[in-house]
C-alpha positions in Angstrom: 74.3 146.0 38.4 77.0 143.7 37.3 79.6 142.2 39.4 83.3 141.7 39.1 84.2 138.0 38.7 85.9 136.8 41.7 87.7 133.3 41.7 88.1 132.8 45.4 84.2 132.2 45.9 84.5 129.3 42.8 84.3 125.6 44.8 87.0 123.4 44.5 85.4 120.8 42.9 83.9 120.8 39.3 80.8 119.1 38.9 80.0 118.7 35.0 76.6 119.2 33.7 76.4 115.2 32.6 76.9 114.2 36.5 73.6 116.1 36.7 71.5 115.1 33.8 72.5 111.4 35.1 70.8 112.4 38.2 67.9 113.9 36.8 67.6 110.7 34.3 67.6 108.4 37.4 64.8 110.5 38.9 62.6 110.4 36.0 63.5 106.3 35.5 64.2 107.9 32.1 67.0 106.1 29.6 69.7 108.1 27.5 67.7 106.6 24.8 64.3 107.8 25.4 66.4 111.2 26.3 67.6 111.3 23.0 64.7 110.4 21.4 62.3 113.1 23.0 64.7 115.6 21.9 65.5 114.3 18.5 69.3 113.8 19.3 71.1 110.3 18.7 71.9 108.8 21.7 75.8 109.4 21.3 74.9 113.1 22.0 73.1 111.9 25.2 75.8 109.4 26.0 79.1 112.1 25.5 77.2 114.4 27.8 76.9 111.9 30.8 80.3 110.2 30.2 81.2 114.1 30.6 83.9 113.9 27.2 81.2 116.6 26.3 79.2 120.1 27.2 75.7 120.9 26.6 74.9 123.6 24.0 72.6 125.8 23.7 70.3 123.6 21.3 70.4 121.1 23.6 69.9 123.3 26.8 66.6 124.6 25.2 65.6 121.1 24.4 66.7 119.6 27.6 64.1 122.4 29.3 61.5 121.7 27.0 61.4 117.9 27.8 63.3 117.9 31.2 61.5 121.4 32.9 64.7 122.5 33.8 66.0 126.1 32.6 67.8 126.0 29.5 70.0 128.8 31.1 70.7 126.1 34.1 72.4 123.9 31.6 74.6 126.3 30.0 75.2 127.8 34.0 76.3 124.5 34.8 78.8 123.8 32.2 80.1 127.1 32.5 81.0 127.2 36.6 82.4 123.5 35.8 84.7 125.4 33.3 85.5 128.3 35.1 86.3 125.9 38.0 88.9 124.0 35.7 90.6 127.0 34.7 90.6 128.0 38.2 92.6 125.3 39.5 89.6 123.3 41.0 89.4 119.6 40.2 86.9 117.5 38.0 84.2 115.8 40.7 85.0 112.9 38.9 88.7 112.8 39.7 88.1 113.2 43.7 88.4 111.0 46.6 85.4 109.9 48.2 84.6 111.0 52.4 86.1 108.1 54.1 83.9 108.8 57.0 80.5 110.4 55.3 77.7 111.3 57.8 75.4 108.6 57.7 
């Protein structure tokens, strides 16, 4: 059964898919290069993508899952709530203020 889309449940704050793939790449002790080079992608690809001037496509979604185990459909999820967010009114996660007084 589908859904209508409803923008008061979208966050505030856009998190792009590159924020992420840096995360994952940290957990795995993996560089952009190896990245790149697993999936057969020059490293610029790799490098737009976590610098977040670009999205990850569906080629790249696919290959992220085959090397990565994430979904490919996780990927392109991703990008698309961070867009939808945008348009929305939310703001980039890069562009926020940092908790002052985080839990510790």
């Amino acid at each position: 059964m589908a859904t209508d889309f409803n923008p008061n449940i979208l966050p505030d704050i856009a998190f792009h898919p590159g924020e992420f793939l840096r995360d994952d790449l940290n957990a795995l002790e993996m560089t952009p290069e190896e990245l790149a080079r697993r999936i057969g992608q020059p490293v610029e690809v790799i490098n737009d993508i976590l610098d977040e001037k670009a999205m990850i496509t569906e080629p790249l979604a696919l290959a992220l899952e085959r090397v990565l185990g994430t979904p490919a459909q996780s990927w392109l999820n991703l990008g698309e709530l961070h867009r939808l967010v945008l348009e929305n009114g939310g703001r980039r996660a890069s562009d926020a203020t940092p908790l002052e007084h985080a839990p510790q």
